[in-house]
C-alpha positions in Angstrom: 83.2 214.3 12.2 80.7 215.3 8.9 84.3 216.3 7.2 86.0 213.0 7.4 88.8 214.2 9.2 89.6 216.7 6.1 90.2 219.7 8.7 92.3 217.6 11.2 94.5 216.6 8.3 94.3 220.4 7.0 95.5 221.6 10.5 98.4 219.3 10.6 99.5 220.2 7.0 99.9 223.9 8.3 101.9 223.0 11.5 104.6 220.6 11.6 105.2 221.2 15.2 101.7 219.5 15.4 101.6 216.9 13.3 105.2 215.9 15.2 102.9 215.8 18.5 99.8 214.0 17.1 102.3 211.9 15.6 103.8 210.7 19.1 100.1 210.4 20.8 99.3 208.4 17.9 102.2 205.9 18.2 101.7 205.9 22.2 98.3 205.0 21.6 99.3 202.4 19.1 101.7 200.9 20.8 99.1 200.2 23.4 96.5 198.8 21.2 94.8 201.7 19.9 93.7 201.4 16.1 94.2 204.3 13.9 91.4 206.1 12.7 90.6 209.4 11.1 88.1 210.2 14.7 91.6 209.5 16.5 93.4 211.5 14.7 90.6 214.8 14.4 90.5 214.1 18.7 93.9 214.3 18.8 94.7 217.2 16.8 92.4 218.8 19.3 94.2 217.4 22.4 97.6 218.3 21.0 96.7 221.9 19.3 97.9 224.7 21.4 94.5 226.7 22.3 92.2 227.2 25.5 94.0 226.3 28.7 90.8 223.8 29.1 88.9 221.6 26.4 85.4 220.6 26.6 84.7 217.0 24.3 81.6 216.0 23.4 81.1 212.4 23.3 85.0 211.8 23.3 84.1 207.6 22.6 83.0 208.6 19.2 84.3 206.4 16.5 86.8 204.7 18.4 86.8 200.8 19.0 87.1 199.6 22.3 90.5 199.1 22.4 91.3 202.6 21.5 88.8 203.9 24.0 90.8 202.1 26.3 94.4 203.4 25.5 93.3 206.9 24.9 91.7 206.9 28.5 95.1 205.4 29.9 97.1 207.7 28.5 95.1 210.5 28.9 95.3 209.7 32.7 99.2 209.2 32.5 99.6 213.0 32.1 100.9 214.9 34.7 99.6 217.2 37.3 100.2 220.5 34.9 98.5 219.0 31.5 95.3 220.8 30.5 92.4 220.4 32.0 89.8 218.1 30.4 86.1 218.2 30.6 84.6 215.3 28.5 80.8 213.4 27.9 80.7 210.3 27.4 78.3 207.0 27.5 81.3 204.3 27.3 82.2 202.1 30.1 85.9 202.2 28.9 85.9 205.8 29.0 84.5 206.2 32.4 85.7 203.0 34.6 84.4 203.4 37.8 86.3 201.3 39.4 89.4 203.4 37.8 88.5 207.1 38.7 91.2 208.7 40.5 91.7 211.3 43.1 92.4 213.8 40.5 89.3 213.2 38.7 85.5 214.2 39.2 82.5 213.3 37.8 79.4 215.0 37.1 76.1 213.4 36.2 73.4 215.1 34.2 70.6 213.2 34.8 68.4 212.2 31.4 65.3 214.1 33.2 67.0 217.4 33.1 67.5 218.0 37.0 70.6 219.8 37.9 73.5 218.4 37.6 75.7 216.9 40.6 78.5 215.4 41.6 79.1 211.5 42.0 81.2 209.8 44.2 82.9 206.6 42.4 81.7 203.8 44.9 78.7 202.4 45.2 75.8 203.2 47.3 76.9 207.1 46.7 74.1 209.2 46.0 73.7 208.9 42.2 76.1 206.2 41.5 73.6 203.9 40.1 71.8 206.4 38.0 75.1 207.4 36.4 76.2 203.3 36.2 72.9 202.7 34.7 73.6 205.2 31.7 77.4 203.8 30.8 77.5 200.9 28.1 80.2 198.9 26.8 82.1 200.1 23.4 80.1 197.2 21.8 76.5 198.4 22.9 77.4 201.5 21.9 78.0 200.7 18.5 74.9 198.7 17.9 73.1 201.6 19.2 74.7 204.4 17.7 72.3 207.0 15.9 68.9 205.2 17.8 66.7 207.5 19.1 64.0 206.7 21.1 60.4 207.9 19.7 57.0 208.0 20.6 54.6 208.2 18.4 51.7 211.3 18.7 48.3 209.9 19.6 45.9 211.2 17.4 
């Protein structure tokens, strides 16, 4: 979020009936632990706009404590059978709980080596379940490693 939030805030200035949803989702999410920040608020300008009948997030974890990670994931799982469909990334182990996954819910693993990606069952001993565990960190490791890259240098 390089804009600080400025077009979330922008976009609820120029709908009421928006703000008056991210409004709720934020005191839902609140009310459940979740902190207020200006990433919650950008993702949930997103979640609440009226747009694509599915959205596609990108690292949805990003810039949320743990605490909010875990609220937003409850509630996100709360809504009914006919909410949007979501398609999200993510690295957190309070976003994706695999020990929480429900029947309505699939996930696919895109393996760091490029290979096709596949579905995973959430159990263990299913074929890539590992893999995918092995990639998931807590909010906290996640933080400390936020913007590391790994690097090797050229041999001359």
């Amino acid at each position: 979020m390089a804009d600080g939030g400025a077009a979330a805030c922008a976009r609820l200035g120029a709908d009421p009936a928006l703000k008056s949803r991210v409004d709720r989702a934020l005191a839902r999410l609140v009310e459940h632990g979740a902190t207020v920040s200006d990433a919650l608020v950008a993702l949930l300008v997103g979640l609440e706009a009226e747009g694509p009948s599915i959205l596609v997030i990108d690292m949805l974890e990003q810039g949320l404590d743990k605490d909010t990670q875990e609220a937003l994931i409850a509630d996100l799982r709360s809504r009914g059978p006919g909410a949007r469909p979501l398609f999200f990334l993510t690295r957190s182990s309070a976003i994706l709980d695999l020990g929480s996954v429900g029947p309505d819910e699939a996930i696919i693993f895109c393996p760091a080596n490029h290979s096709v990606p596949f579905r995973v069952a959430p159990y263990p001993g299913a074929s890539g379940y590992e893999a995918l565990a092995s990639c998931l960190a807590s909010p906290e490791v996640r933080a400390r490693t936020e913007g590391v890259i790994a690097w090797r240098p050229r041999v001359a």
